[in-house]
N, C-alpha and C positions, 0 to 999 in steps of 0.2 A: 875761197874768198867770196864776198856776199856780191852780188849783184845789184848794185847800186844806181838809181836811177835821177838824175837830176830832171824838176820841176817846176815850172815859176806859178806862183798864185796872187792873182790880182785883190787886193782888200781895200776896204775904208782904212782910211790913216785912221781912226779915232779906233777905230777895233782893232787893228795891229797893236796901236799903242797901249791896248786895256790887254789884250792877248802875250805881250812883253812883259807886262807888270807881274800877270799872274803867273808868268812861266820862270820870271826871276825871283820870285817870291816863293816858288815853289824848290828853286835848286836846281831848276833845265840850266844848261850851258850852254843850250842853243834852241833857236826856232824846230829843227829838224827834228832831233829827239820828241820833242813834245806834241809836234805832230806824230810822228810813229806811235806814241801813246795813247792819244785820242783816237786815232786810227783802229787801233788793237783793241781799243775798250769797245768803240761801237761795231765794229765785226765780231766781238765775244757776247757782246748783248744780241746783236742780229742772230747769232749761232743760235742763246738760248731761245729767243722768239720763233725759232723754226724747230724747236723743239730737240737738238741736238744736244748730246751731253756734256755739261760745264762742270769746271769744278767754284766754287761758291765760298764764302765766308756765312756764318750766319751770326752774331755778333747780338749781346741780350746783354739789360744790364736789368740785375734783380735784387728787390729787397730780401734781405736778410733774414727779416723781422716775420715775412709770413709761413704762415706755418705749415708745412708736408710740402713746399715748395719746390724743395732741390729734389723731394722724392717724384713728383707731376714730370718735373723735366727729365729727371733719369728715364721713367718708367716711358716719356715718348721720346726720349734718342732710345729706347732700345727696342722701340718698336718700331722705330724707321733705323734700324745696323744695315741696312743693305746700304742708306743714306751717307750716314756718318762715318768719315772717314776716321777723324783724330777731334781732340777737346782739347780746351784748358780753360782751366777756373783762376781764377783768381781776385780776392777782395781788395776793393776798390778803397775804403773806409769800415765803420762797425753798420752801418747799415746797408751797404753796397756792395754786390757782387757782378763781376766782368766774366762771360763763358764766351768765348770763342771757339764756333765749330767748323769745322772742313768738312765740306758736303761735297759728293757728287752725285749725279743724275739730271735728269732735264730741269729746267727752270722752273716749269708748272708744279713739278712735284718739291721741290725746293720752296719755291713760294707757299705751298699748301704747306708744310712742315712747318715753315718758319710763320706764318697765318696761326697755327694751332700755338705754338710757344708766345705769338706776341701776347694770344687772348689767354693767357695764363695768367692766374691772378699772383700778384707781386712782379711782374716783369715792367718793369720803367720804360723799359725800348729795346727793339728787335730792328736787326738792319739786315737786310742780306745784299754782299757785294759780289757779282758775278767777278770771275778772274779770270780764268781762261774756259775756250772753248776746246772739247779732247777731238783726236781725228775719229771721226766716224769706221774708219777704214780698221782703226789699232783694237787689238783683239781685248773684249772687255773682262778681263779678269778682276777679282776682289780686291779690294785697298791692302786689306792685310791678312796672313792665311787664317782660315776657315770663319772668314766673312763671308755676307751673303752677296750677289751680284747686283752691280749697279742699280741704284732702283731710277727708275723709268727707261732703262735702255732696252731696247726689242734685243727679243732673243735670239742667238746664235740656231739657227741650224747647224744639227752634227752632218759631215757630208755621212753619202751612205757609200 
């Protein structure tokens, strides 16, 4: 069973009330959850800022229309496979395509990837949403077999 801690937080009535709207608006069911979630997300973003390794959305919407385009993006997720865990494509419309990729590795290196895809000519928009932060501790083995290892995570010493 989880260890639960009760807590009181003092606020502005006018930012509670704006902080209710947006947490029923969103489908919270309660104040508590929603703080757990905020909570989560700014200790996952703190994680990537200390350079620890996250796992990531990177999130591009591209026109259709231009030309060797999906060839630029292949040729750099497959030059960052230590990166990319998994993809999906899918169109949006006849001029519009949605690629959603699962990245792991430090944030820097994440943001540099996603930096090089957004300055890709035909890309409308590039987002990268950090998700979780991985234990430092958990042994870094490849996303899927014979992938390459984590990219930006320091390397394992073999013991001798």
């Amino acid at each position: 069973m989880s260890d639960l801690v009760r807590f009181g937080v003092a606020m502005d009535r006018a930012l509670l009330a704006e902080f209710d709207r947006r947490i029923a608006a969103r489908g919270y069911e309660n104040r508590s959850e929603a703080l757990r979630d905020l909570i989560r997300a700014d200790l996952t973003r703190e994680a990537g800022e200390a350079g620890v390794v996250v796992l990531a959305t990177v999130t591009l919407v591209y026109s259709t229309r231009a030309r060797e385009l999906v060839t630029r993006l292949a040729d750099a997720e497959g030059e960052h496979a230590a990166l990319v865990v998994s993809s999906l494509r899918t169109p949006i419309d006849a001029d519009r395509t949605l690629e959603a990729l699962v990245v792991r590795g430090t944030a820097e290196v994440i943001a540099a990837f996603a930096g090089r895809l957004a300055g890709t000519k035909g890309v409308l928009s590039c987002d990268v949403t950090l998700a979780a932060a991985l234990d430092p501790r958990a042994e870094r083995r490849p996303a899927r077999p014979g992938a390459a290892p984590v990219a930006g995570a320091p390397r394992r010493e073999e013991p001798r």
